[in-house]
C-alpha positions as a Markdown table, in Angstrom:
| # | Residue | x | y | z |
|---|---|---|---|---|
| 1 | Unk | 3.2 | 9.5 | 2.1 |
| 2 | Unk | 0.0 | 9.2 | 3.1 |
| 3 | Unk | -3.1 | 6.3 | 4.4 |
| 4 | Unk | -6.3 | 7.4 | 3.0 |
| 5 | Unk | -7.7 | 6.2 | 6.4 |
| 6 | Unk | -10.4 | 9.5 | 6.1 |
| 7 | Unk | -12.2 | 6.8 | 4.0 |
| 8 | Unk | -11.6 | 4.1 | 6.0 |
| 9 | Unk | -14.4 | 3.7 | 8.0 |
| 10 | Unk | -16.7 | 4.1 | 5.2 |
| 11 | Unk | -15.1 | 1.8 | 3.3 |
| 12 | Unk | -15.5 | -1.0 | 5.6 |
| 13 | Unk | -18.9 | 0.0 | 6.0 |
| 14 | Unk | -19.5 | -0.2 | 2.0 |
| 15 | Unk | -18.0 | -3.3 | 1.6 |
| 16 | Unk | -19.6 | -4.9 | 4.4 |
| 17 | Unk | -23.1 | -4.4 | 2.7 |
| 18 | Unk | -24.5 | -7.0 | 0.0 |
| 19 | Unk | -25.3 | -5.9 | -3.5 |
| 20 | Unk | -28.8 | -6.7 | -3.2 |
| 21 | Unk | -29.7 | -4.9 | 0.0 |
| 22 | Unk | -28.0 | -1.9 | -2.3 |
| 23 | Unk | -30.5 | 1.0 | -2.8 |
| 24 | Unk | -29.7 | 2.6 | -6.7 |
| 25 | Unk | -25.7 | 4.5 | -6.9 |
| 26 | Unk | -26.7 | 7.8 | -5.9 |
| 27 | Unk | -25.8 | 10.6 | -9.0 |
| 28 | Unk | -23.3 | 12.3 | -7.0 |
| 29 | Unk | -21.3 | 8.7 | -6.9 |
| 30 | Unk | -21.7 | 8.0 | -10.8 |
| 31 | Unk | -20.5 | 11.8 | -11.2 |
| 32 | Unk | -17.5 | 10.6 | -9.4 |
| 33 | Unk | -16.8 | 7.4 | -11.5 |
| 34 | Unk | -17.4 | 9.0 | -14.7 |
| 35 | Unk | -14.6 | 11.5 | -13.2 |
| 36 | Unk | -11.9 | 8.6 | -12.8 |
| 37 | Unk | -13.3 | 7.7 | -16.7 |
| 38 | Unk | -13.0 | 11.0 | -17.7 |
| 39 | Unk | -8.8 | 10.4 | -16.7 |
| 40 | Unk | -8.6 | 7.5 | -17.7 |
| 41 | Unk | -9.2 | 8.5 | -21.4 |
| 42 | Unk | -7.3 | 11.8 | -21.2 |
| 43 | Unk | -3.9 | 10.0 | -20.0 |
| 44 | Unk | -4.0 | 6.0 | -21.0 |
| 45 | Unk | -0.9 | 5.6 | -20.2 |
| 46 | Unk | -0.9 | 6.8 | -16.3 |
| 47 | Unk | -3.3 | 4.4 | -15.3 |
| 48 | Unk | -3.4 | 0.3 | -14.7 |
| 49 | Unk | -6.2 | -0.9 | -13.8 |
| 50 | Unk | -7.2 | -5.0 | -13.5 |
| 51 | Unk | -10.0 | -7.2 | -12.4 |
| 52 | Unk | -9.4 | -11.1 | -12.2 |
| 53 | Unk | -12.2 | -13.3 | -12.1 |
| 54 | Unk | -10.8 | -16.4 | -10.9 |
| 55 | Unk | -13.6 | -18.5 | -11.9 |
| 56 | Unk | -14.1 | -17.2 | -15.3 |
| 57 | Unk | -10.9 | -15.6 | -16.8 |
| 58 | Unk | -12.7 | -14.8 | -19.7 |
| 59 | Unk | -14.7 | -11.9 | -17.7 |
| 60 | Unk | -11.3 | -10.0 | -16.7 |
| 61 | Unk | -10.6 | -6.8 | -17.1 |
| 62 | Unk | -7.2 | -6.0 | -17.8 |
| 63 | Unk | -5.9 | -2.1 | -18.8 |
| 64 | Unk | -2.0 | -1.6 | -18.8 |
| 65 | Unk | -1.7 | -4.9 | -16.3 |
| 66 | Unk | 1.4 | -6.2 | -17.1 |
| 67 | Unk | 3.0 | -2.2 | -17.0 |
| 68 | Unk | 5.4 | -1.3 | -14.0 |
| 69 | Unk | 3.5 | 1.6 | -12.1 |
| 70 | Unk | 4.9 | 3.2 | -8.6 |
| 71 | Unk | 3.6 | 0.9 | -6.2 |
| 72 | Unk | 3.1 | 3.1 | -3.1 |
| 73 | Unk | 2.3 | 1.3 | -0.1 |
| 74 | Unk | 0.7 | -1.5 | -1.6 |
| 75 | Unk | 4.5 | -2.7 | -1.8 |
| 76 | Unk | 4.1 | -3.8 | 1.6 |
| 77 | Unk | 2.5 | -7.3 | 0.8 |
| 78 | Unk | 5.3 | -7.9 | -1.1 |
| 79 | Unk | 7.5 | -7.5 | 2.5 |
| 80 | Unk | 4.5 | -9.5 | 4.2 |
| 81 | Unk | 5.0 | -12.7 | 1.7 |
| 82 | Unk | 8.7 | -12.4 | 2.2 |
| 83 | Unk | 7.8 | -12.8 | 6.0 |
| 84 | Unk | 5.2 | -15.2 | 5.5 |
| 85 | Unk | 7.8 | -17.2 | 3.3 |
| 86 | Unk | 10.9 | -17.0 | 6.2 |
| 87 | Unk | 8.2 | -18.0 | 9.1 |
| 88 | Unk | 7.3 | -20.8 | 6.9 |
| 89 | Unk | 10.6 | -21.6 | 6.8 |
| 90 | Unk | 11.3 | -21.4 | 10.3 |
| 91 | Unk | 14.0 | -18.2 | 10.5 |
| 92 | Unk | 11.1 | -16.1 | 12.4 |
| 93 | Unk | 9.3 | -16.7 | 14.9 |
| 94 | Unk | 6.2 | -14.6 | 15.0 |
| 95 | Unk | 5.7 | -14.9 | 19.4 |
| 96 | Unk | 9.3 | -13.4 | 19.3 |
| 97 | Unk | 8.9 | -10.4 | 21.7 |
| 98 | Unk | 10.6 | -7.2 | 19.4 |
| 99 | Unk | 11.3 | -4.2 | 22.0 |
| 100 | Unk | 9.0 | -1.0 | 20.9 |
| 101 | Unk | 12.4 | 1.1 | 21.1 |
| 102 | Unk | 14.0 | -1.5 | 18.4 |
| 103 | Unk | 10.5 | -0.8 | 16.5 |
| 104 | Unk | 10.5 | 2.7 | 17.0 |
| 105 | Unk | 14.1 | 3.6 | 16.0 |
| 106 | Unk | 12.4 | 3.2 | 12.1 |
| 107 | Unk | 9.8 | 5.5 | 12.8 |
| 108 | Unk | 10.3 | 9.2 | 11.2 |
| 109 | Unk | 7.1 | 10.9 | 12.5 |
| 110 | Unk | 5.3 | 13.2 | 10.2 |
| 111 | Unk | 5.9 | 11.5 | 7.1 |
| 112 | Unk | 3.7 | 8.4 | 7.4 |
| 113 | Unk | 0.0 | 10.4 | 8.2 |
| 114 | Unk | 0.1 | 9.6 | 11.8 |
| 115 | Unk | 0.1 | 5.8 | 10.6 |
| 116 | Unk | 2.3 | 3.8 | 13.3 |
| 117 | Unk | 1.2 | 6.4 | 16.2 |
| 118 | Unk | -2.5 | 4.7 | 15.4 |
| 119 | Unk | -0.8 | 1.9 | 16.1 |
| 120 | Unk | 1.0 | 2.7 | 19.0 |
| 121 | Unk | -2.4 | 4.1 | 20.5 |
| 122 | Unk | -3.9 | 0.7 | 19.7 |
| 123 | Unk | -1.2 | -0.7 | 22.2 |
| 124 | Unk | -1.6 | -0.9 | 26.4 |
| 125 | Unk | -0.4 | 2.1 | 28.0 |
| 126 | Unk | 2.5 | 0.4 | 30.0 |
| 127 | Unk | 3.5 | -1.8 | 26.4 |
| 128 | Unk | 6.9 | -1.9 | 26.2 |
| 129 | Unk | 7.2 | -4.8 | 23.1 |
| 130 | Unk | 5.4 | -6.4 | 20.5 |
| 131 | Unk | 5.6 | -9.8 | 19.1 |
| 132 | Unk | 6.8 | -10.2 | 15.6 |
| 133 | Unk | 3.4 | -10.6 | 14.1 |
| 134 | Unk | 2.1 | -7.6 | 16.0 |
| 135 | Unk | 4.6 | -6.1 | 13.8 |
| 136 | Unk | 3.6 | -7.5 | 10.2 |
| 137 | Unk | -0.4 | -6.3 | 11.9 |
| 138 | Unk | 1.1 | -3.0 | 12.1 |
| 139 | Unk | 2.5 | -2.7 | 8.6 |
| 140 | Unk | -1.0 | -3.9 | 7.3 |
| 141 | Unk | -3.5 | -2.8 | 8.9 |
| 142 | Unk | -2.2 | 0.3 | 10.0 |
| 143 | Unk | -0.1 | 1.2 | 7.3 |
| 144 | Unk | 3.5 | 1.8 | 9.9 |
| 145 | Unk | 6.3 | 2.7 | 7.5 |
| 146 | Unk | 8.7 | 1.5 | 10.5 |
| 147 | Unk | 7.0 | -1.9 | 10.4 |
| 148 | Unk | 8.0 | -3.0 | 7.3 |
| 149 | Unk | 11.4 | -1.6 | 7.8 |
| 150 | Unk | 11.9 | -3.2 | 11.0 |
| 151 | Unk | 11.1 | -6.6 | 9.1 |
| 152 | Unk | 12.8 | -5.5 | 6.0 |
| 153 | Unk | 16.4 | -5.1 | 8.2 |
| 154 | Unk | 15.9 | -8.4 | 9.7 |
| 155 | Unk | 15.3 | -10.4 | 7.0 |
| 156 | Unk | 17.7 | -9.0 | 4.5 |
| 157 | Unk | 16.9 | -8.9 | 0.8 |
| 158 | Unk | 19.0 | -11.8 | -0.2 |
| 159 | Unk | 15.2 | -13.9 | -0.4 |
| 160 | Unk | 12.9 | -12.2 | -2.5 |
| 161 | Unk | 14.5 | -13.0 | -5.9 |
| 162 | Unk | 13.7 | -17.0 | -5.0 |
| 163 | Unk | 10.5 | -14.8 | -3.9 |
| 164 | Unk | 9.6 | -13.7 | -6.8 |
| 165 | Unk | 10.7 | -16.7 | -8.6 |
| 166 | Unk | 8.3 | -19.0 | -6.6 |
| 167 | Unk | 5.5 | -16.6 | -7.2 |
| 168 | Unk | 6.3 | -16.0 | -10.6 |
| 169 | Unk | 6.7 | -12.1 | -10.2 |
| 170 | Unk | 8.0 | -10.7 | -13.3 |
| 171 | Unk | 8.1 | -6.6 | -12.7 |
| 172 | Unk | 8.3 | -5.8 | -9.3 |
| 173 | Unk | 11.7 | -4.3 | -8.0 |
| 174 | Unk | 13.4 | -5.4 | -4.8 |
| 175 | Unk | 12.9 | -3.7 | -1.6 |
| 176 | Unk | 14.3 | -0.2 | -0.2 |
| 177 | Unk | 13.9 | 0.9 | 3.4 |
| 178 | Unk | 10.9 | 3.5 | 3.1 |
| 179 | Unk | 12.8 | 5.8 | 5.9 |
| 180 | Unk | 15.9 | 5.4 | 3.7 |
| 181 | Unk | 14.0 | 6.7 | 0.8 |
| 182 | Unk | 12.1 | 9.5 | 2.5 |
| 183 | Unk | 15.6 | 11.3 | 3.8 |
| 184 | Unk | 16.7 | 10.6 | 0.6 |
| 185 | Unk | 14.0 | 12.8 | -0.8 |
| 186 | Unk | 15.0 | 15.6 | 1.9 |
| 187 | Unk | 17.6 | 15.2 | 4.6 |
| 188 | Unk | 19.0 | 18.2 | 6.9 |
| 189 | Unk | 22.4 | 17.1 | 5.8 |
| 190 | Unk | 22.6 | 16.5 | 2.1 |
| 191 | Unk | 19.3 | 17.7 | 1.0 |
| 192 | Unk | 17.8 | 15.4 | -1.9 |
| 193 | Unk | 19.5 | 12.9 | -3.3 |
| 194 | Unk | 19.6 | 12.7 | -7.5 |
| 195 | Unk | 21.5 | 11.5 | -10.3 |
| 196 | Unk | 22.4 | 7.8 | -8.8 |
| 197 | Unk | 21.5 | 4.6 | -10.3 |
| 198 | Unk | 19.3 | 2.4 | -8.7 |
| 199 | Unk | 22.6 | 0.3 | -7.1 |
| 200 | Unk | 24.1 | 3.7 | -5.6 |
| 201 | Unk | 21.0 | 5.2 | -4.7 |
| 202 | Unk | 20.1 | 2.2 | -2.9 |
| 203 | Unk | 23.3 | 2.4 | -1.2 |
| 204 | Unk | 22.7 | 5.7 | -0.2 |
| 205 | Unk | 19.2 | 5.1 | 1.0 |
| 206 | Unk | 20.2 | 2.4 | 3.6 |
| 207 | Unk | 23.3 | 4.7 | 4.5 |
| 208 | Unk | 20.9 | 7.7 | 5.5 |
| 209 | Unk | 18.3 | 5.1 | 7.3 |
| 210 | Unk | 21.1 | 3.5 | 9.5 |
| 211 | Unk | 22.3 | 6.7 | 10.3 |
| 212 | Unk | 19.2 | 8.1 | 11.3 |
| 213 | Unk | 18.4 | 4.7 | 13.7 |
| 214 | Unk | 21.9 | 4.3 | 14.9 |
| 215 | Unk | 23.4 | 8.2 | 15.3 |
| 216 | Unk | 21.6 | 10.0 | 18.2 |
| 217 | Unk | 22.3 | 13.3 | 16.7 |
| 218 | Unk | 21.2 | 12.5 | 13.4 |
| 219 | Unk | 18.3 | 11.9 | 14.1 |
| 220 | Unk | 17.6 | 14.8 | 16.4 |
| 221 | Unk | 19.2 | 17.2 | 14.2 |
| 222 | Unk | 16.6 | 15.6 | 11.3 |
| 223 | Unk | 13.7 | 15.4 | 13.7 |
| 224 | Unk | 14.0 | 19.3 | 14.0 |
| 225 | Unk | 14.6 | 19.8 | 10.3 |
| 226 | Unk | 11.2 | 17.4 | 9.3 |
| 227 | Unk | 9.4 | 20.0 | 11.7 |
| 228 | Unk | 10.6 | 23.0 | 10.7 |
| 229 | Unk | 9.7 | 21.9 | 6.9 |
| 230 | Unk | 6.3 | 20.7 | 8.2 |
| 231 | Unk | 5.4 | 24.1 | 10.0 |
| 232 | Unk | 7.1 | 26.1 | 7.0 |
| 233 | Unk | 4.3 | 24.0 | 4.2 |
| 234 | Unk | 1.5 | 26.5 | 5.7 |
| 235 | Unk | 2.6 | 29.0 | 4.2 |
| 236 | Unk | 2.9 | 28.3 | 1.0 |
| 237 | Unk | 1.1 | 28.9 | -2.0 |
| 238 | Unk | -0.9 | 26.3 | -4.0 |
| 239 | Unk | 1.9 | 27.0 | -7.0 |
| 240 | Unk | 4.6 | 26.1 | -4.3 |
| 241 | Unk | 2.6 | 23.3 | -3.5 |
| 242 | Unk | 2.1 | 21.6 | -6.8 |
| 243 | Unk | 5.6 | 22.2 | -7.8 |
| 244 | Unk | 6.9 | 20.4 | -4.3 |
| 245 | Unk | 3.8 | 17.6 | -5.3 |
| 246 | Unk | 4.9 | 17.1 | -8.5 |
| 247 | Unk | 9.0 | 16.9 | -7.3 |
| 248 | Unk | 8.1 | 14.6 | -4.9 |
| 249 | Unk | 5.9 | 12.4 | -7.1 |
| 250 | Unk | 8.3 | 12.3 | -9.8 |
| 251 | Unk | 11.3 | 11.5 | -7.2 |
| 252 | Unk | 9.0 | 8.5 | -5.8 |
| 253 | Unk | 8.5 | 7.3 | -9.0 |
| 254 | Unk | 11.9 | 7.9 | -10.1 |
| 255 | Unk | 13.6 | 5.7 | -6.9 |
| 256 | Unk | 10.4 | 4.1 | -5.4 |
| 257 | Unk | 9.7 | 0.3 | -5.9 |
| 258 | Unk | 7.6 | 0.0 | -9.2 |
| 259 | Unk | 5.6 | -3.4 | -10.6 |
| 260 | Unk | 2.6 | -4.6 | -12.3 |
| 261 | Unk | -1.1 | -4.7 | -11.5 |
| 262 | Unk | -0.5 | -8.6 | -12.2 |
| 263 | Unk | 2.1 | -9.2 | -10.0 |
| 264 | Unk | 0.5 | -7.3 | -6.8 |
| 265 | Unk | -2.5 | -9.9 | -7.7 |
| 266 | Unk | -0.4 | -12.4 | -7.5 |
| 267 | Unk | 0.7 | -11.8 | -4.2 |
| 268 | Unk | -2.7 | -11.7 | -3.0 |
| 269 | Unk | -4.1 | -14.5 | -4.5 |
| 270 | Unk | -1.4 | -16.5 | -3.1 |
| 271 | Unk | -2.9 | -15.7 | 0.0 |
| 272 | Unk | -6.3 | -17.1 | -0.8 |
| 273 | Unk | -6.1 | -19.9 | -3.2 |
| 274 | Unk | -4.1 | -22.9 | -2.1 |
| 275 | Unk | -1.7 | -24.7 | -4.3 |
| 276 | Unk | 0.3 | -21.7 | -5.1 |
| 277 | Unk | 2.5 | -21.6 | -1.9 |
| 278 | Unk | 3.1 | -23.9 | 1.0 |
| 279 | Unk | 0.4 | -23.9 | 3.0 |
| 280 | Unk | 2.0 | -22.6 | 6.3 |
| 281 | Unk | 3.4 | -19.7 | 4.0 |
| 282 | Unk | -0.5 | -19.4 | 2.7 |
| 283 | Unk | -1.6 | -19.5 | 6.9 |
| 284 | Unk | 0.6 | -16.3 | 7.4 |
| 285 | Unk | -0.4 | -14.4 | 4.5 |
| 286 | Unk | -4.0 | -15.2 | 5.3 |
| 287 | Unk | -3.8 | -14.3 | 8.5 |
| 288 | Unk | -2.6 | -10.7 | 8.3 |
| 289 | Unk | -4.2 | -9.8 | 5.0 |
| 290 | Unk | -8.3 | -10.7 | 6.7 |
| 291 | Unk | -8.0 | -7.9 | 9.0 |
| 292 | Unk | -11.2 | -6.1 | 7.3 |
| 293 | Unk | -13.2 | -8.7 | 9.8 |
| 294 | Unk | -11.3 | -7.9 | 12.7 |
| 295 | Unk | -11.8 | -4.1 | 11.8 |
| 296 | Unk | -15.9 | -4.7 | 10.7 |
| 297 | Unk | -17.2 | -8.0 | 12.0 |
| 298 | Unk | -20.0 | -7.9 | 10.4 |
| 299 | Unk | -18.0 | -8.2 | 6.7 |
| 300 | Unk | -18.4 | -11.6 | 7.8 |
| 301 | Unk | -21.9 | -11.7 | 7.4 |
| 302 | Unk | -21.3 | -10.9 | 3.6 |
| 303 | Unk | -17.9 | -12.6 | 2.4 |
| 304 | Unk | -16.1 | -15.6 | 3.4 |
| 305 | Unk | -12.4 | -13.6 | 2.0 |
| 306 | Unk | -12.0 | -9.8 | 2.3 |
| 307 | Unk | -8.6 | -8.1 | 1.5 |
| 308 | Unk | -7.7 | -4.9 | 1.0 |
| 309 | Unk | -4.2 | -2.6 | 0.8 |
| 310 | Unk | -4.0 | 0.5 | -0.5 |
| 311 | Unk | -1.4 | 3.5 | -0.9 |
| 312 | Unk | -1.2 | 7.0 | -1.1 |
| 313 | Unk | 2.2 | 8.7 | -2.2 |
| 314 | Unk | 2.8 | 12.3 | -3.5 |
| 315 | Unk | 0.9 | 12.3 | -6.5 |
| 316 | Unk | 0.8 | 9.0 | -7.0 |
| 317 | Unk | -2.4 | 6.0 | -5.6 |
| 318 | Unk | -2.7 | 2.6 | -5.3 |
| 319 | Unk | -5.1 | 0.4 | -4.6 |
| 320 | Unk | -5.2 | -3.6 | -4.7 |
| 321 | Unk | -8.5 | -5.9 | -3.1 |
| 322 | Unk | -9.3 | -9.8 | -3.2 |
| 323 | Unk | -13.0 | -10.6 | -2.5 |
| 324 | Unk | -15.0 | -13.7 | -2.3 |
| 325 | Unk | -18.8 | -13.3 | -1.6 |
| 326 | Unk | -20.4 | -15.4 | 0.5 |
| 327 | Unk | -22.5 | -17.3 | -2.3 |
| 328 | Unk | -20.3 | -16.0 | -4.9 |
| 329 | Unk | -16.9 | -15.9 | -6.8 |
| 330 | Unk | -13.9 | -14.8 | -6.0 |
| 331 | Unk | -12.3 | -11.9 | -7.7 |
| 332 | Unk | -9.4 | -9.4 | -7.3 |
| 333 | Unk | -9.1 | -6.1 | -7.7 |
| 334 | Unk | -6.0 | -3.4 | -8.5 |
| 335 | Unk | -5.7 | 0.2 | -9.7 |
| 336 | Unk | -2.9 | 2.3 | -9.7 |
| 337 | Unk | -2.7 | 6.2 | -10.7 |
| 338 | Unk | 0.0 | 8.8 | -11.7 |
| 339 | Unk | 1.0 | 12.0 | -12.7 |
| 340 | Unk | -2.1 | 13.8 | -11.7 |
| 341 | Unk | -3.0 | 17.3 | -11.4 |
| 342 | Unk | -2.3 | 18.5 | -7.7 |
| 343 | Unk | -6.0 | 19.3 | -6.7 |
| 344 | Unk | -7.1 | 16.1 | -8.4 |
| 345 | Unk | -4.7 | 13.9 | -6.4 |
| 346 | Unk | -5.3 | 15.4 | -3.1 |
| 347 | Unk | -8.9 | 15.3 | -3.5 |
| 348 | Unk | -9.2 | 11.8 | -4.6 |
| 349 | Unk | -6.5 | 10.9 | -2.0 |
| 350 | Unk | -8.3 | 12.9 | 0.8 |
| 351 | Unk | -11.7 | 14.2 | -0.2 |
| 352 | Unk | -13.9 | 12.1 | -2.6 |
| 353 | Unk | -12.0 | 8.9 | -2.9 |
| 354 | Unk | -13.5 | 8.9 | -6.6 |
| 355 | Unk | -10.7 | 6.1 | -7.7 |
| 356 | Unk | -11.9 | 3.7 | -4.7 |
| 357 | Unk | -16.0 | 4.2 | -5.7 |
| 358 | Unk | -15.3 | 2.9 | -8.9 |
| 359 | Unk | -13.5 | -0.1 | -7.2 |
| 360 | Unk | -16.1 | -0.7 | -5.1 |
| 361 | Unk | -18.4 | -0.7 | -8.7 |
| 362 | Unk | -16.9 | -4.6 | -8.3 |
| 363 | Unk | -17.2 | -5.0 | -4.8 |
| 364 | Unk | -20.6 | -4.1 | -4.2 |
| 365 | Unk | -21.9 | -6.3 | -7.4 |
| 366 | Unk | -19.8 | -9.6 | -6.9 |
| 367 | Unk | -17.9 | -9.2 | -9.7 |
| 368 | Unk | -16.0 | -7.7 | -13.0 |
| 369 | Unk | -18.7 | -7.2 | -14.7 |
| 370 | Unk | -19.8 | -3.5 | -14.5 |
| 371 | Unk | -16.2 | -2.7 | -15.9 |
| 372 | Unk | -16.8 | -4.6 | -19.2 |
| 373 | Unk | -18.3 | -1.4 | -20.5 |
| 374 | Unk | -16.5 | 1.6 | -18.5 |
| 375 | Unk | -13.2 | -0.2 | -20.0 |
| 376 | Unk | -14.6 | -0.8 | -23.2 |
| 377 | Unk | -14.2 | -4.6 | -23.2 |
């Protein structure tokens, strides 16, 4: 599991500029798109891919919406709006001080692209805590696997179905721990886990993650076993490679939490468009899903909303934005991608970010419109 933070800085610079300060797309950028296309018509089926304009339903753009995909990281605002709903409701309180070694103990390094040590970095040298919504930063804006875990094992699962029924979620999966599911995948003690329905494998994904925060040895013996496997991937061919990719991508898929295009729009909108939630539910969301204007100020200059969450899982992407233009409309965007050829997926993941040029297609031009025709609609 991966951020695609390589792009990150020029995505925030992209999005920060208006459309009509926009020179003409450069042909090595439409060669990219028309690559994405070029997928999307060989294998349908392994991509979803919607645009909602708010304002104008009738200008959507809607391919596979309603389908259950792999939802990567971009699960993670589902665990923010469960936190946003509890705060709400007064069983967190986001000044609580959480220790950095309670944080910590969820934190398998190597396996999260150096995501919560960015935020650890972003921390005074002599911090020894956090406050609760330091935490909820960290799973959002820095992509921490042990953030959402942390919040996950404090708030229980017992919520999200009245969740999901509030927000009217219809094919989203409940939460796993995402360090449960990772030793699950490969563990120095029982290797990878297979052949369990989703009940025992969930069972046997919280048993490995307690283990690993609450045994010593554990987690020292699977420290060493993660680093030996990580030195040991240099050497291996691109065959080996692919093969491992594609395990890993179909295990993810296979035990991972899946949902809709729809749903994950949902989610966002909720955060954005009053009426849908209570409004100090709506405050919280908001609140940790603008921080594209704490990362770019000038985005401000351009759009009164900016959101953006994205994932990048063996194989597997995800990508999900709201935006409202100053002087425009809001719209939301979300694509998600599977079962790609290895060199394609690590070069759209971590070289040409081809997927996230088309989304930006919308971003850059206010709207849905330029899809009307790439999508045929």
């Amino acid at each position: 599991m991966r951020h695609w933070m390589r792009l990150f800085a020029v995505l925030v610079c992209l999005a920060a500029a208006p459309a009509h300060a926009q020179d003409v797309t450069p042909a090595p950028v439409d060669d990219l798109v028309l690559n994405v296309l070029d997928f999307i018509a060989a294998q349908p089926d392994d991509v979803a891919f919607l645009c909602m304009d708010y304002n104008q339903p009738e200008n959507s753009i809607a391919f596979n919406a309603d389908e259950r995909f792999p939802l990567t990281a971009v699960f993670k605002i589902v665990i923010l709006a469960e936190y946003a709903r509890q705060t709400d409701a007064g069983l967190l309180n986001p000044a609580e001080s959480v220790p950095l070694a309670d944080l910590n103990a969820f934190w398998l390094p190597g396996t999260d692209g150096d995501a919560h040590q960015r935020f650890l970095d972003s921390l005074p040298a002599e911090a020894n805590s956090v406050t609760l919504a330091q935490v909820a930063d960290a799973m959002i804006a820095y992509n921490s696997n042990a953030a959402p875990d942390y919040l996950l094992a404090r708030m229980g699962t017992d919520g999200f179905p009245a969740l999901y029924a509030a927000l009217g979620l219809q094919h989203t999966d409940l939460p796993l721990p995402i360090l449960g599911l990772v030793l699950a995948l490969k563990n120095h003690e029982t290797g990878t886990t297979s052949g369990l329905d989703a009940a025992a494998f969930a069972a046997e994904a919280n048993r490995l993650a307690t283990l690993y925060r609450t045994d010593a040895a554990w987690r020292d013996a699977e420290l060493s076993f993660q680093t030996t496997d990580r030195e040991s991937a240099a050497n291996r061919t691109l065959e080996q490679s692919a093969t491992i990719v594609s395990a890993q991508a179909q295990f993810y898929e296979q035990y991972g939490e899946q949902g809709s295009a729809n749903d994950m729009l949902t989610v966002l909108r909720a955060a954005f468009q009053p009426g849908i939630v209570p409004d100090g539910m709506r405050t919280v969301l908001h609140q940790h899903l603008s921080w594209l204007f704490s990362a770019n100020p000038q985005n401000s200059e351009y759009y009164d909303e900016l959101a953006w969450k994205n994932g990048v899982w063996a194989g597997l992407l995800g990508s999900v934005w709201y935006v409202s233009p100053k002087g425009g409309q809001p719209f939301a965007l979300a694509a998600f991608y599977r079962h790609m050829p290895l060199e394609q997926w690590a070069d759209w993941a971590f070289g040409s970010g081809a997927p996230q040029l088309l989304e930006l297609l919308g971003i850059q031009s206010g709207g849905c419109a330029p899809y009307a025709n790439l999508f045929g609609q």
